[in-house]
C-alpha positions in Angstrom: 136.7 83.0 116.3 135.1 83.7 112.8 135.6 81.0 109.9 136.4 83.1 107.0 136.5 81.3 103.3 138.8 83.7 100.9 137.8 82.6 97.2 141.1 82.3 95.5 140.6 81.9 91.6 143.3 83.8 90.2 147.2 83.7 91.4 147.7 87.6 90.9 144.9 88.3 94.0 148.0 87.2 96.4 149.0 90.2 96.0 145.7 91.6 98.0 144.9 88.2 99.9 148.9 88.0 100.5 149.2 90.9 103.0 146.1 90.7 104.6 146.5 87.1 105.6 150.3 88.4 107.2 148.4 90.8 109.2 145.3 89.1 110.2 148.0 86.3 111.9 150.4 88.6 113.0 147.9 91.2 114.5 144.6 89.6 114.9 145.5 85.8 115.2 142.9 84.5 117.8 139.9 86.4 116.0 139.9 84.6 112.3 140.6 81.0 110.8 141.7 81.5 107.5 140.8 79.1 104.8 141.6 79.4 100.7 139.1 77.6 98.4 141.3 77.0 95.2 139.0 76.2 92.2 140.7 73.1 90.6 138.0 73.6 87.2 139.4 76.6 86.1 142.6 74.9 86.0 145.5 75.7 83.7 147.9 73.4 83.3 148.8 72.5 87.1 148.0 76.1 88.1 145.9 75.6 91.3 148.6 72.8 92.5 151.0 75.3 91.7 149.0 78.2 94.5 148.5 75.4 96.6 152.1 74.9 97.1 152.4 78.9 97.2 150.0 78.9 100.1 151.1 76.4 102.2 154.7 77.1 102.1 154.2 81.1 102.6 151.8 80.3 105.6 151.9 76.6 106.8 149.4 75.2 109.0 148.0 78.6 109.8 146.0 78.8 106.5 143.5 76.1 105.5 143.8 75.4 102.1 140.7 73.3 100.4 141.0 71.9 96.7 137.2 72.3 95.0 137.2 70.2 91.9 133.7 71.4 90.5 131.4 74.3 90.9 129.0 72.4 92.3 131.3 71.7 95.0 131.7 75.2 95.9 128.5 75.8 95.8 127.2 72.8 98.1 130.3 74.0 100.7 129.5 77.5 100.9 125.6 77.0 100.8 126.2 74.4 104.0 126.9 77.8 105.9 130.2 76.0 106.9 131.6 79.6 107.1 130.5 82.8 109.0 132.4 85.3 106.0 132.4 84.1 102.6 135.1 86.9 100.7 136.3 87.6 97.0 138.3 90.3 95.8 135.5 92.0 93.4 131.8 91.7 93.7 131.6 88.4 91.6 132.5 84.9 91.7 134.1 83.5 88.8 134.0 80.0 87.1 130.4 79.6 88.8 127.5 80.1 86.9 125.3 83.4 87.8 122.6 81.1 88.9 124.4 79.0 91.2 125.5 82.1 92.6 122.1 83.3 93.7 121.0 79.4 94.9 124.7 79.7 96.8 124.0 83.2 98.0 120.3 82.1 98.9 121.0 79.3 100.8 124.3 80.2 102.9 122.8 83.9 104.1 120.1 81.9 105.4 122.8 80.1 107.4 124.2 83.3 108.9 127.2 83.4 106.1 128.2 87.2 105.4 129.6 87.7 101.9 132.1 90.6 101.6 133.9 91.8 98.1 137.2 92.8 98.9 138.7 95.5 97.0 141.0 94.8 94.4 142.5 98.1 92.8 140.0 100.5 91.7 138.1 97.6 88.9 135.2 96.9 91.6 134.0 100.5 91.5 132.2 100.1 87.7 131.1 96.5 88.5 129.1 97.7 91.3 128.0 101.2 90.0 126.5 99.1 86.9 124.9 96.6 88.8 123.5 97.9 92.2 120.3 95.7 92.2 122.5 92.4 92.1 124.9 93.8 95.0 122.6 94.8 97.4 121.2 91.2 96.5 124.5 89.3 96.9 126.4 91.2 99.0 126.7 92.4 102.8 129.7 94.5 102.4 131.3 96.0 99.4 134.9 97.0 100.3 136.2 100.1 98.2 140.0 101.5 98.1 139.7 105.4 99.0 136.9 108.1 99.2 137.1 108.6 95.5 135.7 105.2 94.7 132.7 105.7 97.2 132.2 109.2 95.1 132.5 107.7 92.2 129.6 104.6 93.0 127.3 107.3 95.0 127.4 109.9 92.0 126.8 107.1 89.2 124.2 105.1 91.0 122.1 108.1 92.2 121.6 109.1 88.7 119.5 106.9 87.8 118.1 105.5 91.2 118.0 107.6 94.5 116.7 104.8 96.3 119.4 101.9 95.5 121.8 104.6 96.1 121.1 105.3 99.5 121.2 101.4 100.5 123.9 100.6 98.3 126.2 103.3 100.2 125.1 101.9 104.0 127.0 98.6 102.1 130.0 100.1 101.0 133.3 100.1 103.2 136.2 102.6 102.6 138.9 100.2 103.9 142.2 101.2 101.8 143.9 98.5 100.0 145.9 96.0 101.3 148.3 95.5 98.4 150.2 98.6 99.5 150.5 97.8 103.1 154.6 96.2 102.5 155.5 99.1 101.0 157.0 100.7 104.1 158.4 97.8 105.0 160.6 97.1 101.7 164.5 96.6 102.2 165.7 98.5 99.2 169.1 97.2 99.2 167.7 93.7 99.3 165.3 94.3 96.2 168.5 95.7 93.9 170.1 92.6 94.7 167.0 90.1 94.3 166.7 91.6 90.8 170.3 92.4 89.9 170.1 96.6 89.4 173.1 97.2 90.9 173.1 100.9 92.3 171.7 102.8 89.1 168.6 104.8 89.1 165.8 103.0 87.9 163.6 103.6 85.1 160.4 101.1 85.1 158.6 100.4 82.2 155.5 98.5 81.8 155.2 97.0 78.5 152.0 97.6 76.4 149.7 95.1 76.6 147.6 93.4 73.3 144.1 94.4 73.8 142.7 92.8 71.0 142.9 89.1 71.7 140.0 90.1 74.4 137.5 91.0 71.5 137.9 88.9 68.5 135.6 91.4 66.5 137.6 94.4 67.5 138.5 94.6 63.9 140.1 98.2 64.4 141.3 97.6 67.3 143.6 95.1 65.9 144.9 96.6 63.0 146.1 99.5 65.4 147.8 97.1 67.6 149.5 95.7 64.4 150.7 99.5 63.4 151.7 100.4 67.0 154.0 96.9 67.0 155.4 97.6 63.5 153.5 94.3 62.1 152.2 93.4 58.7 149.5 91.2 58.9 148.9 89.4 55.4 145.8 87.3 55.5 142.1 88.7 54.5 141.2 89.5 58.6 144.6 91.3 59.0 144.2 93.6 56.2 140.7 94.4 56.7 141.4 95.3 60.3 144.5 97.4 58.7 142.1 99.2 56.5 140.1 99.8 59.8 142.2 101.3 61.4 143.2 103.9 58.5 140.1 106.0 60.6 143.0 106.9 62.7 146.2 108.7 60.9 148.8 108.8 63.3 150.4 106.3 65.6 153.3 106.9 67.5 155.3 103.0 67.1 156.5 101.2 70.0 160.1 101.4 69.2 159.6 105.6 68.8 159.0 105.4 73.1 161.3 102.7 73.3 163.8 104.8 71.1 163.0 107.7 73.7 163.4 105.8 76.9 166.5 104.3 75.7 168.2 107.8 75.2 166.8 109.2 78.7 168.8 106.1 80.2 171.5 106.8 79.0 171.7 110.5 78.9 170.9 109.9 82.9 172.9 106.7 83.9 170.2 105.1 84.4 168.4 101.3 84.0 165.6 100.6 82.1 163.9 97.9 84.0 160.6 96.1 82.0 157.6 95.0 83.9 156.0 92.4 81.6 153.4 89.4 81.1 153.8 86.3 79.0 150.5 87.3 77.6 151.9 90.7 76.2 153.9 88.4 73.5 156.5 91.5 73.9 158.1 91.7 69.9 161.9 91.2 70.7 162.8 94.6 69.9 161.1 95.0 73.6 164.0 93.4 75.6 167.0 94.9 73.3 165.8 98.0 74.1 165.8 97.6 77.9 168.8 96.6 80.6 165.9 94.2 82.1 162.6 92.0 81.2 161.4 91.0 84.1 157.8 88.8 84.3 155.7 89.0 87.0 157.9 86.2 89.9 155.8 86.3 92.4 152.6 87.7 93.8 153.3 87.5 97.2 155.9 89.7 97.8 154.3 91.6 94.5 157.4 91.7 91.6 155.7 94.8 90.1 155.3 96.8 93.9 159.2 96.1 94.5 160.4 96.9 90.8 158.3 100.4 91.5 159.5 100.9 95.3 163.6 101.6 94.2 162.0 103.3 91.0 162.8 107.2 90.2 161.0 107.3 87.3 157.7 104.9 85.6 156.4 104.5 82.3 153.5 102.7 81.2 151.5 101.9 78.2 148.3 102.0 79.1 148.4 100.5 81.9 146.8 100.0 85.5 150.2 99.8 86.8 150.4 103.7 87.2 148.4 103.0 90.6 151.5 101.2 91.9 153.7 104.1 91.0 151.2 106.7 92.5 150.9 104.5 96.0 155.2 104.2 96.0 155.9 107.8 95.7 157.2 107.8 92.0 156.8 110.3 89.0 154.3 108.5 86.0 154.4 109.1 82.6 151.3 106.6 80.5 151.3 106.6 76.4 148.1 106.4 75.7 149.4 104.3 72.5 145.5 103.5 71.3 142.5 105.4 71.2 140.2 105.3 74.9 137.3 104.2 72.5 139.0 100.8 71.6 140.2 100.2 74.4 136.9 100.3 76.0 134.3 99.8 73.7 131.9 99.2 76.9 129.9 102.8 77.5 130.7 102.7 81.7 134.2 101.1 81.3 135.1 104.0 79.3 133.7 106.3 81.5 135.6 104.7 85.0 138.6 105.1 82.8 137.5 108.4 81.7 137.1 108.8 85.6 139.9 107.4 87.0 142.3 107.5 84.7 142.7 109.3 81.3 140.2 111.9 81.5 140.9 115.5 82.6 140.4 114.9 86.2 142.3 111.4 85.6 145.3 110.3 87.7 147.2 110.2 85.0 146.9 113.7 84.7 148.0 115.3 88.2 150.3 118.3 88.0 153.5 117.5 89.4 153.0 113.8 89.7 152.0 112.4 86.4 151.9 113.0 82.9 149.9 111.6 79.3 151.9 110.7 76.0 149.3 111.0 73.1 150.3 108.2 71.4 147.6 109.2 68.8 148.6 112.9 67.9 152.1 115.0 66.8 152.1 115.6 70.4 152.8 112.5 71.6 156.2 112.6 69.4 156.9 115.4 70.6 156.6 114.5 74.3 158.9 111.6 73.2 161.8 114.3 71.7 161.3 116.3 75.6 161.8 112.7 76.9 164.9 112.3 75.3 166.7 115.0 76.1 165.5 115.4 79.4 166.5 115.2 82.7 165.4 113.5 86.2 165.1 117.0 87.5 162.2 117.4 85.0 160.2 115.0 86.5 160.5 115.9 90.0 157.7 114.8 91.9 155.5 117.5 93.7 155.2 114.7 97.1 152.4 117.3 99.2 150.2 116.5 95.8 151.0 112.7 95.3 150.4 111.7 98.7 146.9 113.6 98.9 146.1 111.7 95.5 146.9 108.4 96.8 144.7 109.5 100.0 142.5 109.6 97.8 142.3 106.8 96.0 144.0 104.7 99.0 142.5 105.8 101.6 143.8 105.0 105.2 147.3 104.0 102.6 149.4 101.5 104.6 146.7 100.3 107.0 144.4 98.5 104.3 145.1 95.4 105.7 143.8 96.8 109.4 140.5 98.6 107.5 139.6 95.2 106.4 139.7 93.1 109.6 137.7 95.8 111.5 135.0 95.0 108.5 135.3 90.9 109.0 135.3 91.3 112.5 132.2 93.5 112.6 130.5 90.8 111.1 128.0 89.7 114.3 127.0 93.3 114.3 126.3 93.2 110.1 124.1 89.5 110.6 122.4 91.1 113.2 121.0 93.9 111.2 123.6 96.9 111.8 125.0 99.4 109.4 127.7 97.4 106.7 129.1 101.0 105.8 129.7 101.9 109.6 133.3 101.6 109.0 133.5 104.1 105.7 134.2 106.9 107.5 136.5 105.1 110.6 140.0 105.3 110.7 141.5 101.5 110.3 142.4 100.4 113.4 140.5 101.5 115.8 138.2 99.5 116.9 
């Protein structure tokens, strides 16, 4: 049986730890012990108390879960080699110094420890095309979504170094994702209820996001935040980043979509159904506007995945959550409410979302499955006056071309959970020198 030590910093990586830990004790029980390292220092308020509690009464006894107070503490217990796999969803380890990371890394592979990056959405891909030099130096396996991910790493990497490429690639597993793996499993009737939608068609909406408070000196950045939200900011900073933001003409305000998606609800009979975060600091107008604001409940079953699973229509600001809706089968619409280059001011960020996501070749430009709002342009009000007036019929989802997108992106989609384990439990083979990518192009599962 391989000890395997699942770094848990964050509460909202449930939602990829969550379903592979159901399936690795449903499926694969006498193969793995299962422990969670909560990191008590990066505390917030009683946070890591808080996942502790989750952890224990989702899984009982069956999951170890270990309370590290300090970095040093994790970095003493995993250097011990006290575990064969040492996993994280992404190719980092956050709240340890870069350092310590090395000394940890150093240390525990001489102890036989494997470290494997777990996929979590498509984010990883960028961190590990940047930085191939510090994966293949920290990592044994680097576990990607779908085939497009794997393109996307190869293509950037080889660039600029052939050589790296070709190593980094024997390292990188295409394992699908386990976040989607419930998904076939979901009780519609039983989610209307839990979240009170009664037997209307549903209309989610994820609610835009404040980018700004992520770069203080994104002076531009803010005053086009302010505009979008209808907000007049009085003090020296807020009319300098105002006056910055003049550089851009045109912004479509939040309560124009809002105005839009409240008259296709009602012209349809439907329920408009937000998806939000505390930290969006939603203006009120937000939850007048909609039948439902509901915050993120739980991780583990995923509030956002069941909202999109009884869903016949989504609409997003900007927003990640458009992978949820492509994975579940439902038509996307994404305002791009702010320009791509303030967004992500970071060269390769903007090119992953360029990528992945808003560029020409984007998913949230797929014929038949998803559409762009300009939020920056006349054409993004006009979208909004088709939006009102339009029907469910006019988004009908071409299904042939969605589910060969999410292929895509989501490889082996449903059986992400199963990819994984075959990775963990090929990990004798990866200490004793075999191939990390041997499972890239296996079908999860078969072992």
């Amino acid at each position: 049986m391989q000890s395997i030590a699942f770094y848990l910093p964050f509460e909202n990586l449930l939602k990829v730890f969550g379903p592979l830990f159901d399936y690795l004790l449903a499926e694969r029980r006498g193969e793995f012990r299962i422990v969670v390292l909560l990191p008590r220092w990066l505390a917030r308020d009683e946070r890591p108390t808080a996942m502790a509690d989750t952890v224990r009464q989702t899984w009982g006894a069956a999951v170890e879960v270990r309370e590290l107070e300090t970095a040093r503490e994790l970095v003493e217990l995993i250097g011990s080699g006290a575990f064969d796999i040492f996993a994280n969803a992404r190719p980092m380890v956050p709240g340890v110094p870069p350092h310590e990371v090395d000394a940890m890394r150093r240390t525990s592979a001489g102890r036989g420890t494997l470290w494997v990056a777990l996929p979590e959405g498509v984010g990883q891909d960028v961190q590990i095309a940047e930085a191939p030099a510090r994966m293949l130096d920290q990592w044994d396996v680097l576990c990607v979504t779908g085939t497009r991910s794997a393109e996307y790493i190869d293509a950037v990497v080889r660039r600029t170094s052939p050589r790296d490429a070709n190593a980094l690639m024997q390292r990188v597993a295409i394992t699908g994702y386990p976040q989607f793996d419930p998904l076939a499993s979901y009780d519609a009737d039983a989610i209307r209820r839990k979240y009170d939608l009664g037997d209307k068609p549903v209309v989610v909406v994820a609610t835009a996001p404040i980018f700004y408070p992520r770069q203080s000196s994104a002076v531009t950045l803010r005053g086009l935040v302010r505009r979008f939200r209808g907000e007049m900011e009085w003090s020296p900073r807020g009319l300098a980043a105002r006056a910055a933001s003049l550089r851009y003409p045109y912004v479509v305000p939040y309560r124009r979509y809002l105005e839009a998606l409240r008259a296709f609800a009602d012209r349809n009979g439907a329920l408009l159904v937000g998806k939000t975060r505390r930290k969006h600091l939603d203006p009120p107008y937000v939850g007048d506007s909609l039948d439902r604001l509901i915050d993120d409940r739980s991780f583990h079953p995923f509030t956002t995945q069941e909202l999109m699973s009884v869903s016949s229509l989504y609409f997003g600001f900007y927003s990640a959550t458009s992978i949820e809706a492509l994975a579940a089968g439902v038509y996307g619409i994404t305002a791009v409410f702010l320009p791509p280059e303030q967004v992500e001011p970071q060269p390769q960020w903007r090119a992953w979302g360029e990528a992945f996501f808003f560029g020409q070749q984007g998913s949230w430009r797929i014929p038949g499955v998803t559409d762009i709002v300009d939020g920056m342009s006349l054409s993004g009000s006009r979208a909004l006056e088709r939006l009102s007036g339009a029907q469910f019929s006019d988004y009908a989802l071409d299904r042939s071309r969605c589910q060969a997108e999410a292929r895509r992106m989501f490889s082996h989609l449903g059986r992400g959970s199963a990819g994984i384990a075959d990775v963990l439990a090929g990990g004798e083979t990866i200490r004793a020198g075999g191939a990390a990518g041997g499972t890239r192009i296996a079908v999860p599962g078969t072992r």
